[in-house]
C-alpha positions as CSV (number, residue, x, y, z in Angstrom):
1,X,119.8,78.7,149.5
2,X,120.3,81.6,151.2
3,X,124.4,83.3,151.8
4,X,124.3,82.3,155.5
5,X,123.6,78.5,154.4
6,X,126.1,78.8,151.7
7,X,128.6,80.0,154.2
8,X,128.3,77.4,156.5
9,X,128.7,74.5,154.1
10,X,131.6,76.5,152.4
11,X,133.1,76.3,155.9
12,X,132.5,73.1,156.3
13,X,133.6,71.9,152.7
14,X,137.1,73.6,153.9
15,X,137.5,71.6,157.5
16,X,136.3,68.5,155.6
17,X,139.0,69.1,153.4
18,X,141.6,70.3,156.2
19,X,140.8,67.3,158.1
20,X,141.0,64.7,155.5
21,X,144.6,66.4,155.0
22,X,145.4,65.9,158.3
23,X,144.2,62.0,158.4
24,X,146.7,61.2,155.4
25,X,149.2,58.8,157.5
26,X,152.8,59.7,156.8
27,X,155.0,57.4,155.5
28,X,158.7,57.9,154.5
29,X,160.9,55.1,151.6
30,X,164.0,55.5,151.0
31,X,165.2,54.1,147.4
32,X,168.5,52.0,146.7
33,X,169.9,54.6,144.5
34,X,169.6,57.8,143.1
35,X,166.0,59.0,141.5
36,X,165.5,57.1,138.1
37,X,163.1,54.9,136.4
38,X,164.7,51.7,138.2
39,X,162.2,53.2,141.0
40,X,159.5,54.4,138.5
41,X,156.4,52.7,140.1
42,X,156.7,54.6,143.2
43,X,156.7,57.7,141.7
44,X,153.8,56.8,139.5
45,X,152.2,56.1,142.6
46,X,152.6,59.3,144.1
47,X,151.8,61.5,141.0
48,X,149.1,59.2,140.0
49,X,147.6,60.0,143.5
50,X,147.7,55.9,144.5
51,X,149.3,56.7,147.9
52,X,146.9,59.4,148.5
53,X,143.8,57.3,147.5
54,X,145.4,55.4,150.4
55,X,145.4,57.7,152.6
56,X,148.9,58.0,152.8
57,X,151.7,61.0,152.5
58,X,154.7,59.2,151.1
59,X,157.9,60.8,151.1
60,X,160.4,59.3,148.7
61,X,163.7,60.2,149.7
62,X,166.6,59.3,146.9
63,X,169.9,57.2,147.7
64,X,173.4,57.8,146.8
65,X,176.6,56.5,146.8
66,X,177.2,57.2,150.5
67,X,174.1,56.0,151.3
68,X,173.2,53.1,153.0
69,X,169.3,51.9,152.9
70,X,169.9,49.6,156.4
71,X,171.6,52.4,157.6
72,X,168.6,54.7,157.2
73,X,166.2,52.5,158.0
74,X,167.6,50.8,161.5
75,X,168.1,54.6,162.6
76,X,164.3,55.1,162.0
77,X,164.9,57.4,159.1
78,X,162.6,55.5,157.4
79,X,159.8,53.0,157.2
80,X,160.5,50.9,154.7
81,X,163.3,50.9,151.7
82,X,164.0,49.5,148.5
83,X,167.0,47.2,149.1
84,X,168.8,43.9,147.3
85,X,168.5,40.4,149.4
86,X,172.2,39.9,149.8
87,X,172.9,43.1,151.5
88,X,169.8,43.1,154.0
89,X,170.2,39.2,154.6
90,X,174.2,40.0,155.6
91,X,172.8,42.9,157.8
92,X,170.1,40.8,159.7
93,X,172.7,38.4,160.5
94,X,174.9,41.0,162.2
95,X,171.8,41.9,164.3
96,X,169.4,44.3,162.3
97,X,166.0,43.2,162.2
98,X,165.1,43.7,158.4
99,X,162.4,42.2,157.2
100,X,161.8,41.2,153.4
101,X,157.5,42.4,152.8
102,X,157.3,43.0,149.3
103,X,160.0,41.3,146.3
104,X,159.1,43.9,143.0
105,X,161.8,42.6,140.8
106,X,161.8,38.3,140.4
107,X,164.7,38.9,137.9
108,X,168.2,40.1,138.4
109,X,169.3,42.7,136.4
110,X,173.0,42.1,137.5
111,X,175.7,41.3,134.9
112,X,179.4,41.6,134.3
113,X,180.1,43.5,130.9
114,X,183.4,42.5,129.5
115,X,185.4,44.1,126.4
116,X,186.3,41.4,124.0
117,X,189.6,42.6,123.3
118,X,190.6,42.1,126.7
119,X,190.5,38.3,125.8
120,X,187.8,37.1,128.2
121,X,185.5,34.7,126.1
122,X,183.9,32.4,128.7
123,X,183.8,32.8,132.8
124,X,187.3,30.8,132.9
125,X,188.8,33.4,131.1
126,X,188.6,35.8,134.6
127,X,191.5,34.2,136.2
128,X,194.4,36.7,136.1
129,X,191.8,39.2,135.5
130,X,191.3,42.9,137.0
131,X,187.2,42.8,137.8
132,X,185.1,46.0,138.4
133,X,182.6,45.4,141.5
134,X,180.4,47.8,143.1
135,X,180.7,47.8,147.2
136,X,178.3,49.2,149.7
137,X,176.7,45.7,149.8
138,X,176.3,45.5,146.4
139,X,179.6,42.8,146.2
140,X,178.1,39.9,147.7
141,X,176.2,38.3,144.9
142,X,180.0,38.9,142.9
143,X,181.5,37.1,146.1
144,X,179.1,34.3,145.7
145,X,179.6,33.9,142.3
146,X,183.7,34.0,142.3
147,X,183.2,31.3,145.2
148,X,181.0,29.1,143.1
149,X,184.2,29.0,140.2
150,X,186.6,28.6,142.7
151,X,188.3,31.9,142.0
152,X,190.0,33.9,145.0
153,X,189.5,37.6,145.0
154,X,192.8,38.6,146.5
155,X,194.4,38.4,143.2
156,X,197.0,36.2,141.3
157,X,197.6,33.8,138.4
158,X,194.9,32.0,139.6
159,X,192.6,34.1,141.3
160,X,190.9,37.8,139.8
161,X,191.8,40.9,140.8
162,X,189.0,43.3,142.2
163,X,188.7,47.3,141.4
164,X,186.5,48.9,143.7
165,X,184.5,50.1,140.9
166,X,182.8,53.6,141.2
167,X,179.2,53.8,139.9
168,X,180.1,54.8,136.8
169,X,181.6,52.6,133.6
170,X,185.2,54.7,133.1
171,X,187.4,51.4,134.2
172,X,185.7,49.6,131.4
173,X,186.2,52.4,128.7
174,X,189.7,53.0,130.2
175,X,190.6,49.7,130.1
176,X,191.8,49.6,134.0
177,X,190.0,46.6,134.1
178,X,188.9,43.4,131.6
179,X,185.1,43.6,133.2
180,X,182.7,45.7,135.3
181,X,179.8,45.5,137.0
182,X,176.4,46.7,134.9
183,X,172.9,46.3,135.1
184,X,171.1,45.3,132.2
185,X,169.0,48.9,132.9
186,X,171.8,51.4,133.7
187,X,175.6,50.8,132.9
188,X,175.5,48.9,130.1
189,X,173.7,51.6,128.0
190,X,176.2,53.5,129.6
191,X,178.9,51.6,127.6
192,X,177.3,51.7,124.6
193,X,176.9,55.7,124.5
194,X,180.3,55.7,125.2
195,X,180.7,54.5,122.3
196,X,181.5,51.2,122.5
197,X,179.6,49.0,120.0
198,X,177.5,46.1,121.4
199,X,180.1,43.4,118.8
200,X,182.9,44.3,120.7
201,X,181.5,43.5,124.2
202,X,180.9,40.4,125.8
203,X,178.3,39.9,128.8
204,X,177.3,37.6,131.8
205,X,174.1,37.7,133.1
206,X,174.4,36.7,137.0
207,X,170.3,35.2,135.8
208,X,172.3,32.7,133.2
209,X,175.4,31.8,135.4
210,X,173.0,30.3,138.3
211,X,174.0,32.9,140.8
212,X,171.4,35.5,140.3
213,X,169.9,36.8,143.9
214,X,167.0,39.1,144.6
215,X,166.8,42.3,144.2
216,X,164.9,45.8,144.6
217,X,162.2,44.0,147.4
218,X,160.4,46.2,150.0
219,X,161.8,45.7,153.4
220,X,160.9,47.3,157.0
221,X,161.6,46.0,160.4
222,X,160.3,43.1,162.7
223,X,158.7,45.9,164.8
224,X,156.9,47.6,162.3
225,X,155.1,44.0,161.0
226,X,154.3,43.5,164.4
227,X,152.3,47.0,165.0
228,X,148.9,46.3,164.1
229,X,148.8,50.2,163.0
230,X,152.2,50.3,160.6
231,X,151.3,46.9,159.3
232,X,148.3,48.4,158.2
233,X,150.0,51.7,156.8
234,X,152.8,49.2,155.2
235,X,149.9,47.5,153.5
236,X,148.3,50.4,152.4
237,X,151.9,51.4,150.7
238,X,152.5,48.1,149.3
239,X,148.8,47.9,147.5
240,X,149.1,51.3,146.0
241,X,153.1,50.6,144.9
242,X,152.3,47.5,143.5
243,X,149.2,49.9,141.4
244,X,152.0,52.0,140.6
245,X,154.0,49.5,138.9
246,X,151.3,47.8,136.8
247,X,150.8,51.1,135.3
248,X,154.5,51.5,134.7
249,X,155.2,48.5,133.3
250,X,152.3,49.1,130.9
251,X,153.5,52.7,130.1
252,X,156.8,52.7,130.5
253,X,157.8,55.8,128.4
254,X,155.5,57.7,130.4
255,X,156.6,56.4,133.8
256,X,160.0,57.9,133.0
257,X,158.5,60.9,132.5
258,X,157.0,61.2,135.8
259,X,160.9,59.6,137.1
260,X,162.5,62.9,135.3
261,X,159.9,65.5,137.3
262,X,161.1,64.1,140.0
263,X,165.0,64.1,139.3
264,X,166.0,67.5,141.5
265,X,169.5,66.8,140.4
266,X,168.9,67.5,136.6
267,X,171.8,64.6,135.9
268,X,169.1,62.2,133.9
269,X,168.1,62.4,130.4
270,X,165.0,61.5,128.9
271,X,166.6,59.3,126.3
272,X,168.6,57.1,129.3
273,X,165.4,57.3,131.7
274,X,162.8,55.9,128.5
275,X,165.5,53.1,128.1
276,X,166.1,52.0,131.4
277,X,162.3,52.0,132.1
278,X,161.7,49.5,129.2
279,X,164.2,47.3,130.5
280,X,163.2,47.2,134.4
281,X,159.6,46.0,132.8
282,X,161.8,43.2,131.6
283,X,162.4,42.5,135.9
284,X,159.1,42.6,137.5
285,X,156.9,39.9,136.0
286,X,153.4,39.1,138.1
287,X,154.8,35.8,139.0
288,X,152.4,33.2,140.6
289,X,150.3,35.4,142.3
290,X,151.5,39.0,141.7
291,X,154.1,41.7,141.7
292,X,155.4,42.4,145.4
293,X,154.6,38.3,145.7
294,X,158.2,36.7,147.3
295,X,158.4,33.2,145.5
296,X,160.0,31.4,148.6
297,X,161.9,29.4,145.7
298,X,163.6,32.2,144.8
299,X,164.6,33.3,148.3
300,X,165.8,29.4,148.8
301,X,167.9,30.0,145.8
302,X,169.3,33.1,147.0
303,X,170.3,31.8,150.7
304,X,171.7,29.0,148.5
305,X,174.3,31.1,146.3
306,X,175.0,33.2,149.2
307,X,175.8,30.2,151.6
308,X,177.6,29.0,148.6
309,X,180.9,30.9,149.7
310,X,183.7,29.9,151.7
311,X,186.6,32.6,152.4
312,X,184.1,35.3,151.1
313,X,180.9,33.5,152.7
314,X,178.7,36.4,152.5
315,X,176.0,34.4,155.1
316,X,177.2,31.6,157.7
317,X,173.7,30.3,158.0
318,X,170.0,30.2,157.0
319,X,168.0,32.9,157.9
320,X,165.0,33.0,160.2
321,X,162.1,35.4,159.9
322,X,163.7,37.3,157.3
323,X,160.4,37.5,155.0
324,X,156.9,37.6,155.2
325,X,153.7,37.3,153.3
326,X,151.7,39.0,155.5
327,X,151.7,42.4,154.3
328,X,151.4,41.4,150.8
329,X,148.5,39.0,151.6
330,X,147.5,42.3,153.4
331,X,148.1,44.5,150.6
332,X,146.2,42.4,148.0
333,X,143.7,40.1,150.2
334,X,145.1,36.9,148.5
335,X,146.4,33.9,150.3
């Protein structure tokens, strides 16, 4: 071949390549919370190159604690975020049009970590109590749960106080309050390096107490299922997520590896990030039919603790539309 040919399919090789580059269809998600393994299947997806076999250019953009992933999203800052039921049903209800395409975790991770010298033994033992509770739409399964013991939450013999509990574990450790909020990934480990021993704690799993509701599902808006085009892009995202997470459930020390490249912030260690990877495997099971599959069941069950309220109702009635199959279906070609 002579240098004239060889340039001209150099050439080409480079638009070809320039072009394919420009075809990638970009797609932004914002997470619930800050970068850690609690999200580690999207970032194996990216650095694995599962968005780009795709044909997508996914931008993962970290949450925080003044961040709000409804927020984001109705303001078209992004097309489709990692959010918990409660707090996307209570925001369709007041008028945004979130849309449930994808449930990753089928098992809460939610609990309330107790100290047992505080003198709370069984879920009784919370009246005349100080509880710590995350907000920012992270109170409602709490609300639910309080409703379903009969407990006010404005305080009192009879009712539990709340402490607007900061996402870290100091009211626990300080002893401002008899409980806080964990997850069985994060804060609780958090105790523990603290140096609180695991005998001197008491827990309750939301899972064990009946109240447990979704969380960490895919959602986007009725607008963008509707588009023929997005629906197809939000497939495309949703089959090479779902990739991502079968790989980091099955390597889950490496998956928090990939989590800790990603961490611009420095603030995560490799020991926490390995942990908390093993223990969101424990969360996303295949289920029926697969991960990303919504078990309608499950979302009956969480319309059903959430309904379950009555001063601190966190929805006034069953929602309609607020999940569908059809990107999953989409996603996976199963029915």
């Amino acid at each position: 071949m002579n240098r004239f040919a060889t340039g001209i399919l150099a050439a080409a090789a480079v638009v070809g390549m320039t072009l394919s580059a420009q075809a990638a269809d970009k797609l932004t998600l914002q997470l619930k919370w800050v970068t850690q393994a609690q999200f580690g299947g999207y970032f194996v997806a990216q650095d694995k190159g599962f968005y780009k076999d795709e044909g997508l250019d996914v931008t993962i953009k970290p949450g925080g604690p003044d961040i709000s992933p409804v927020q984001v999203l109705a303001g078209g800052g992004a097309d489709v975020i990692v959010n918990w039921m409660p707090d996307a049903l209570a925001a369709r209800e007041k008028g945004v049009p979130i849309v449930n395409i994808a449930q990753v975790f089928n098992r809460s991770g939610m609990e309330l970590t107790c100290r047992k010298d505080s003198g709370v033994k069984t879920p009784a033992d919370f009246k005349g109590k100080t509880l710590g509770v995350w907000f920012y739409g992270n109170e409602y399964p709490f609300l639910a749960w309080m409703a379903k013991l009969g407990y006010s939450t404005k305080g009192g013999a009879d009712g539990v106080t709340v402490l607007k509990q900061g996402f870290n574990v100091d009211p626990l450790l300080q002893k401002q309050a008899a409980c806080i909020s964990t997850m069985t990934y994060n804060e609780y480990w958090q105790v523990i390096d603290a140096g609180i021993p695991a005998d001197e704690l008491i827990v309750f799993k939301y899972e064990d107490q009946g109240v447990a509701t979704l969380e960490d599902g895919l959602y986007t808006t009725d607008a963008n299922v509707k588009d023929p085009a997005m629906a197809d892009k939000l497939a495309r995202f949703v089959k090479a997520s779902i990739k991502g997470w079968e790989y980091a459930r099955e390597h889950p020390d490496e998956a928090a590896m990939i989590t800790l490249d990603n961490d611009t912030t420095g603030a995560q260690t490799e020991h926490h990030q390995k942990q908390m990877a093993g223990e969101i495997a424990k969360l996303i099971t295949p289920g029926d039919k697969g991960i990303g599959w919504l078990d309608p069941k499950a979302y009956e069950r969480t319309v059903d603790v959430l309904l379950g309220g009555q001063s601190d109702q966190v929805i006034t009635k069953k929602p309609e539309g607020a999940w569908t199959h059809a990107i999953w279906e989409k996603a996976t070609g199963k029915m």
